[in-house]
C-alpha positions in Angstrom: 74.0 94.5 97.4 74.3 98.3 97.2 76.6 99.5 94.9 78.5 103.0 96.0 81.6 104.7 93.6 83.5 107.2 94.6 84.3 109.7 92.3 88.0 110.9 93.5 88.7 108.4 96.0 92.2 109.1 96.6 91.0 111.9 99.2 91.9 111.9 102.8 88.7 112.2 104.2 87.2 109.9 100.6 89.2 106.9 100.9 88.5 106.5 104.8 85.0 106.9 104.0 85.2 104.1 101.1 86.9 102.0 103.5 84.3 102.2 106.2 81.3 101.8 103.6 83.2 98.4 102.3 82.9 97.2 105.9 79.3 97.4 105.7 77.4 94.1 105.2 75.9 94.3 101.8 77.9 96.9 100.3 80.0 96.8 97.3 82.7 100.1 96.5 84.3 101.0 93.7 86.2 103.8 93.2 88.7 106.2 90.5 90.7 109.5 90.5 93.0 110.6 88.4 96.3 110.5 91.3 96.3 109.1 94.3 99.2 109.0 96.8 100.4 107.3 100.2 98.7 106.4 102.3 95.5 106.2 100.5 97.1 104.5 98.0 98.3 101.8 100.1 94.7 102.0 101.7 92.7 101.0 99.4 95.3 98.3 98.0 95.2 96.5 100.9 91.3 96.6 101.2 91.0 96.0 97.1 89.5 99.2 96.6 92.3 100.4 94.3 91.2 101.7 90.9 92.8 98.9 88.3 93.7 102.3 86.1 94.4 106.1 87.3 91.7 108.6 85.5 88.4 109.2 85.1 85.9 106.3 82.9 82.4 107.1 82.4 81.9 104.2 80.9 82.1 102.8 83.9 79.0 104.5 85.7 76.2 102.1 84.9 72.5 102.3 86.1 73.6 99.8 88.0 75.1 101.9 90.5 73.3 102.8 93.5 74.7 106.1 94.8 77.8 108.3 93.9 79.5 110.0 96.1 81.9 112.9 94.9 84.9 114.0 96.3 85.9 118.2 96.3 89.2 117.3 94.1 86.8 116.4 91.1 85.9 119.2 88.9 81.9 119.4 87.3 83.1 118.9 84.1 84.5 115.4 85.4 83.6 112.9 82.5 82.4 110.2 85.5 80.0 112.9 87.5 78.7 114.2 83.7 77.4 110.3 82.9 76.0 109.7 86.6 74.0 113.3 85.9 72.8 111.7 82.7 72.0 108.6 84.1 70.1 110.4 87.1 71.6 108.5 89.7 71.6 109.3 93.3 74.7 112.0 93.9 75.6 112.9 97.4 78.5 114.6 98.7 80.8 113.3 101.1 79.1 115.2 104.5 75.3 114.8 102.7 76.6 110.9 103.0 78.1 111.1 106.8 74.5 112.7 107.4 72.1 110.2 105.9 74.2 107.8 107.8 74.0 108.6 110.7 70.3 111.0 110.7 68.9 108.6 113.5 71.7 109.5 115.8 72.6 111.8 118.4 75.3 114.2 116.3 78.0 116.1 118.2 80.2 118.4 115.9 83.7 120.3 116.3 83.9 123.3 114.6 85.7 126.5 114.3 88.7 127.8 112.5 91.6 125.7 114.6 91.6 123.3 116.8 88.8 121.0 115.8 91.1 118.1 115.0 92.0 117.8 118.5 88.9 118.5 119.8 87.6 116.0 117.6 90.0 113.5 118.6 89.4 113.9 122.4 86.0 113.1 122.7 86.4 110.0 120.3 89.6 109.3 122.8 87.5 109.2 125.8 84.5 107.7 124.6 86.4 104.9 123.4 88.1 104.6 126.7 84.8 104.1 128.4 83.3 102.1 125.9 80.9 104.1 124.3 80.4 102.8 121.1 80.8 106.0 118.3 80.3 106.7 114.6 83.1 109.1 113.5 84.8 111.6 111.0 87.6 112.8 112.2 90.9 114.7 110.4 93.3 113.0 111.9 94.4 109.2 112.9 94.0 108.6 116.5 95.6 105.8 118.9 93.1 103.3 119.0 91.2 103.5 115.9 91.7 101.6 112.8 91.0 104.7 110.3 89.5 108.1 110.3 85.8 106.9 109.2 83.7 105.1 111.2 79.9 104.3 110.0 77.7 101.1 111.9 74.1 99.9 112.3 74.9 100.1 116.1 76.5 103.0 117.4 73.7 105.8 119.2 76.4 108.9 118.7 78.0 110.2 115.8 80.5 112.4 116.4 82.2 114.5 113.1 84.5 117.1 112.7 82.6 120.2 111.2 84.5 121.5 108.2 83.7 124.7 106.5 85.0 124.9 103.3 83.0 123.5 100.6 80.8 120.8 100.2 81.6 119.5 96.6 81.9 120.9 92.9 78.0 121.0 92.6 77.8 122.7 96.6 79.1 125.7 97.8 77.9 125.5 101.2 80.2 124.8 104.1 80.4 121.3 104.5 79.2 121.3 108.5 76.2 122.7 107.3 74.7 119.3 106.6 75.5 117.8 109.8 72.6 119.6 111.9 74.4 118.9 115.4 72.2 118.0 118.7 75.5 119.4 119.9 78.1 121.4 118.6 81.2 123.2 119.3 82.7 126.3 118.4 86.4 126.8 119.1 87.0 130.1 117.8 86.8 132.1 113.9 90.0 133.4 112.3 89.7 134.3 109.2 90.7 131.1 106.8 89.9 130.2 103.4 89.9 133.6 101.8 89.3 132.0 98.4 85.9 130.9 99.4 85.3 133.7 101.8 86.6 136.7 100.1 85.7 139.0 103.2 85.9 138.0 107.3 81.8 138.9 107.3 81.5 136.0 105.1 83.6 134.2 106.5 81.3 134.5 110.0 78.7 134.3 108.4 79.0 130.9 107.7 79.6 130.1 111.3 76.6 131.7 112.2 74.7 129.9 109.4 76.1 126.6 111.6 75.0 127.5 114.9 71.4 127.8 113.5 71.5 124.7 112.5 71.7 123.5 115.8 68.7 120.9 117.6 69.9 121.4 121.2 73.2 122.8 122.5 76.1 125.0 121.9 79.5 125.0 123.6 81.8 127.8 122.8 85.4 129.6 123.3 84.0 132.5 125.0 87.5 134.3 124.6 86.3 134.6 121.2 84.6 138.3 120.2 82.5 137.0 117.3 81.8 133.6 118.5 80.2 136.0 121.8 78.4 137.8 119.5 76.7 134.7 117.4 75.7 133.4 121.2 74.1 136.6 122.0 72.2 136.5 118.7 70.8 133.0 119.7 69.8 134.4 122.9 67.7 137.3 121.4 66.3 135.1 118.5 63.0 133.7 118.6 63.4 131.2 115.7 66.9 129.2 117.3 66.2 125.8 118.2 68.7 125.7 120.8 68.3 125.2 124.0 71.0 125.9 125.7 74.2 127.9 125.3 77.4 127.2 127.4 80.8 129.3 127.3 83.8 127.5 128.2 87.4 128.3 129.0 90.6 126.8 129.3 90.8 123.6 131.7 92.7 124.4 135.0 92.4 121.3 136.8 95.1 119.6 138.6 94.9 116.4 136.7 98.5 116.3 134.6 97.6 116.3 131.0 100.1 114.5 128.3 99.0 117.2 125.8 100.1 121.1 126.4 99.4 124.5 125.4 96.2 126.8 126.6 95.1 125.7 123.3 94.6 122.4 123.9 93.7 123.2 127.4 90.8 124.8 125.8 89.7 122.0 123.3 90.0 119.9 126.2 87.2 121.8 128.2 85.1 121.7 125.5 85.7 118.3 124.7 84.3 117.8 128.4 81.3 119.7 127.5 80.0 117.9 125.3 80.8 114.4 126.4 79.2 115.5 129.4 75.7 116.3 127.2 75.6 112.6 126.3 75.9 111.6 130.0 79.7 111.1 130.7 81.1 112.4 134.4 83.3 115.1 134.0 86.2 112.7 136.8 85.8 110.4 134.6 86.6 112.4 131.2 89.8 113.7 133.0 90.7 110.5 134.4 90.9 109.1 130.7 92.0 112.1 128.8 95.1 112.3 130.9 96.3 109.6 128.8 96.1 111.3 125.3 99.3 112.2 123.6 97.3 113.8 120.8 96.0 113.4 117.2 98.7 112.1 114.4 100.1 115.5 113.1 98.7 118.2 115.5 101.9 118.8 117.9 102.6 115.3 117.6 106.3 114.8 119.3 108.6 113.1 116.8 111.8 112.7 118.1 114.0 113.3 121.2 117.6 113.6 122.5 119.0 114.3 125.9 118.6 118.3 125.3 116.4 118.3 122.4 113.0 117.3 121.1 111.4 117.7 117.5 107.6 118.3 116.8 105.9 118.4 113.9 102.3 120.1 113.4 99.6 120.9 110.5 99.8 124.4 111.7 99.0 126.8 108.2 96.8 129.1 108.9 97.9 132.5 111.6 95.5 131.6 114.4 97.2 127.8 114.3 100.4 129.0 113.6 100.8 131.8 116.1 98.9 128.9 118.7 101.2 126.1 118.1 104.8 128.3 118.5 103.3 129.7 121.3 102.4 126.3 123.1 105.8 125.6 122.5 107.5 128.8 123.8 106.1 128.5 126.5 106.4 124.5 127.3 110.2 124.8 126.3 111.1 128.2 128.0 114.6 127.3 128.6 115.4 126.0 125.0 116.2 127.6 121.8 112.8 127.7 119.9 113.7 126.6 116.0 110.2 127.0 114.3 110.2 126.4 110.3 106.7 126.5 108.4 105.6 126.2 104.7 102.9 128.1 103.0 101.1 126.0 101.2 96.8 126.1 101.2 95.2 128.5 98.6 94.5 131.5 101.7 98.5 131.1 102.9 100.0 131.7 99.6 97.4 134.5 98.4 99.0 138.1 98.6 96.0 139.8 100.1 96.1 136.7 103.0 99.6 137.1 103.9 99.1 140.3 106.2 97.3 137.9 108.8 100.5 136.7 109.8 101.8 139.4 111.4 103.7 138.8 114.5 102.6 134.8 113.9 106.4 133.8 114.4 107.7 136.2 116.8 108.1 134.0 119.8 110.5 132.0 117.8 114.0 132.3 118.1 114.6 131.5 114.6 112.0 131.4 112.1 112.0 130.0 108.5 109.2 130.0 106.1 108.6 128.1 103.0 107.0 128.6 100.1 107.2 127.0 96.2 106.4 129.2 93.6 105.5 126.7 91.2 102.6 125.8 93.9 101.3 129.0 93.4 101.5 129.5 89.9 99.6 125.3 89.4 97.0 127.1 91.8 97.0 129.9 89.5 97.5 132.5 92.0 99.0 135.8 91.8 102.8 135.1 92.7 104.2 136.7 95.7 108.2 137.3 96.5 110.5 136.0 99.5 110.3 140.4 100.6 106.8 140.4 100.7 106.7 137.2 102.7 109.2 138.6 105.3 107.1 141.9 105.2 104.2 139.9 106.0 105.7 138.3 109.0 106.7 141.2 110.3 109.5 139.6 112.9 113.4 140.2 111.9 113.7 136.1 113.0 111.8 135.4 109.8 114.0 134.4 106.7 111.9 133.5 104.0 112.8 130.7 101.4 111.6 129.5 98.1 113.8 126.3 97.7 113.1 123.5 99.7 116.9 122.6 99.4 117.8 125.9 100.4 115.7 125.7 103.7 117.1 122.3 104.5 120.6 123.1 104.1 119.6 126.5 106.7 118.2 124.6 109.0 121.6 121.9 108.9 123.6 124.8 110.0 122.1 125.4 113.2 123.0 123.8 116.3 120.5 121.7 118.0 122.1 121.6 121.6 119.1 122.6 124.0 116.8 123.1 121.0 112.9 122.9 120.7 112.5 122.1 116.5 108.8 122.9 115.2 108.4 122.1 111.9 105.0 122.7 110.7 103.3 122.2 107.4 99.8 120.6 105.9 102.0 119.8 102.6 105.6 117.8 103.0 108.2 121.1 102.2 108.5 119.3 98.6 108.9 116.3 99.7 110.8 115.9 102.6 110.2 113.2 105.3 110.1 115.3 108.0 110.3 112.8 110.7 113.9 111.2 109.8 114.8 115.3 108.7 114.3 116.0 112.2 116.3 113.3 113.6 118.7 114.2 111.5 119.0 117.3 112.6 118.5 116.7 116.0 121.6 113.7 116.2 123.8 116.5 114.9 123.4 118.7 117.7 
């Protein structure tokens, strides 16, 4: 039996990973963090993967152990990664992992700065429609697959969702760097993580640091500027190992789509792409992609009355944020566009950030943002008001709050007759369930 631990578990992307290495035939996973919340919690209850105590217990990393893998949330101090380094056993990362996984495989990877989630999601959509058999990593829970990890003896395509932030405490590459793609997708670069990438060079950089890692091709937006330009240095370099480059746009096809937005009409063309690299028909990738209602969270329809409907969307960052209101301006032209958002990632509450949101909300009718200023001060960040925020925005529809009680008790004293509600958030607004919040709001219109 080979015996993996998870240091930090509790993680998204972690726990679906321990999940699909407990799967495995002659595998045995353990697992600790010091918090772990819904769902993961009820995850790895249910598959007996739950710690028996919360924290961290080097005295349980024994030589015994085969392999850690370590999770971004722990720290290198953490006692549990200190004993494995003394012990010398094996350490990988979480996308190090995915890689010597799957190394025998044919890899295609979604990348870029929004939209890879969906992207993701549509290719794993339609290759499990056709019954093409798929190892996965993907952000998001899709209709028709158990959990967000997928790892086999069996599948001949692995197909991940290319992350660049950081690999782990002990790497600070971008994770996609590990994946070396036979093909790979670009969906655009807006400047994101500014507390990794202090500058927007840097930031590209690290995209172009991707696309040479590429064995064969590259699809990208080519209504991008700097995703153009990386293409045209692959062209003129003699050391790329590409071989071929392909631009897409949006799809403008007449078969009816369940999803909306150019955005997504986008991801959907380069989902196309690269299915078609592995030797799917581009009638059949439409035929089966006209079913998709889209990935759990990314403009995911939540509720609906005679007049009104209710989305809800991981929108953060100004390239997402400015994409999703704008899918829904234009999908609900006739309705009152109610759009609320909370700032909550390191880059979205950082005051030298916030000037990328200019103009983000402005084809909202009413626009409320969110921010806790107890989030930024646990993230140790320099606090920002409620005036610089509005500033920021630069829109008079944006009202700016900083008490999630506050915001909900605003948004109860519209009317939701005729309305579009957006709410959009990678955190909860402090804890609100914003699926029965937007019903609520939505029966009292």
């Amino acid at each position: 039996m080979t015996h993996i631990h998870f240091i930090a578990i509790g993680g998204a992307a972690m726990h679906n990973l321990a999940l699909a290495v407990a799967g495995k035939e002659g595998y045995v996973v353990t697992g600790s963090d010091d918090e772990i919340f819904d769902p993961a919690l009820t995850h790895l209850r249910d598959a007996g993967l739950l710690p028996a105590e919360m924290g961290w217990h080097p005295e349980h990393i024994t030589r015994d152990i085969d392999a850690i893998i370590l999770g971004m949330h722990a720290r290198e101090d953490n006692p549990e990664l200190v004993r494995a380094r003394e012990l010398g056993l094996k350490i990988y990362s979480f996308p190090e992992y995915l890689y010597e996984q799957t190394k025998d495989k044919i890899r295609i990877v979604v990348g870029g700065s929004h939209g890879k989630t969906t992207t993701t999601s549509m290719i794993l959509y339609v290759l499990n429609r056709l019954g093409i058999e798929a190892d996965y990593m993907v952000g998001a829970q899709i209709e028709g697959f158990e959990r967000m990890v997928r790892l086999s003896d069996t599948a001949k395509y692995a197909v991940f969702e290319g992350d660049e932030y950081l690999t782990s405490p002990l790497d600070l590459r971008s994770k996609f760097l590990w994946y070396h793609p036979h093909y790979a997708i670009l969906t655009g670069i807006a400047w994101d993580h500014i507390n990794v990438f202090p500058t927007f060079p840097e930031y590209v950089d690290t995209f172009r640091k991707f696309v040479n890692t590429i064995e064969d091709t590259f699809i990208y937006y080519e209504g991008d500027e700097n995703l153009r330009m990386l293409a045209k240095e692959l062209v003129e370099s003699r050391k790329s190992k590409v071989k071929s480059i392909v631009p897409y746009r949006e799809y403008t096809g007449d078969v009816k789509m369940q999803v909306f937005g150019k955005h997504n009409m986008q991801n959907l063309q380069a989902a196309m792409l690269a299915c078609h690299c592995i030797g799917v028909k581009p009638e059949d990738f439409y035929r089966e992609i006209s079913s998709f209602t889209g990935a759990s969270n990314r403009l995911e329809k939540i509720c609906e009355t005679n007049s009104s409907v209710a989305y809800k969307d991981f929108a953060h960052s100004p390239s997402k944020l400015k994409a999703t209101i704008n899918a829904v301006r234009e999908r609900y032209a006739d309705k009152e566009l109610i759009a609320a958002m909370e700032l909550h990632t390191f880059s979205s509450l950082m005051a030298d950030f916030l000037p990328q949101y200019k103009g983000c909300m402005a084809e909202a009718d009413k626009a409320l943002v969110y921010f806790n200023p107890k989030v930024i001060e646990h993230k140790r960040l320099k606090p920002i008001t409620a005036e610089e925020v509005r500033e920021a925005f630069g829109t008079d529809n944006v009202e700016v709050f900083t008490d999630s009680e506050a915001l909900q008790a605003r948004l109860r004293e519209f009317c939701y007759d005729n309305t579009a509600l957006l709410m959009m958030s990678s955190g909860t607004f402090d804890g609100v369930n914003i699926n029965q919040f937007a019903k609520e709001l939505l029966s009292n219109g």
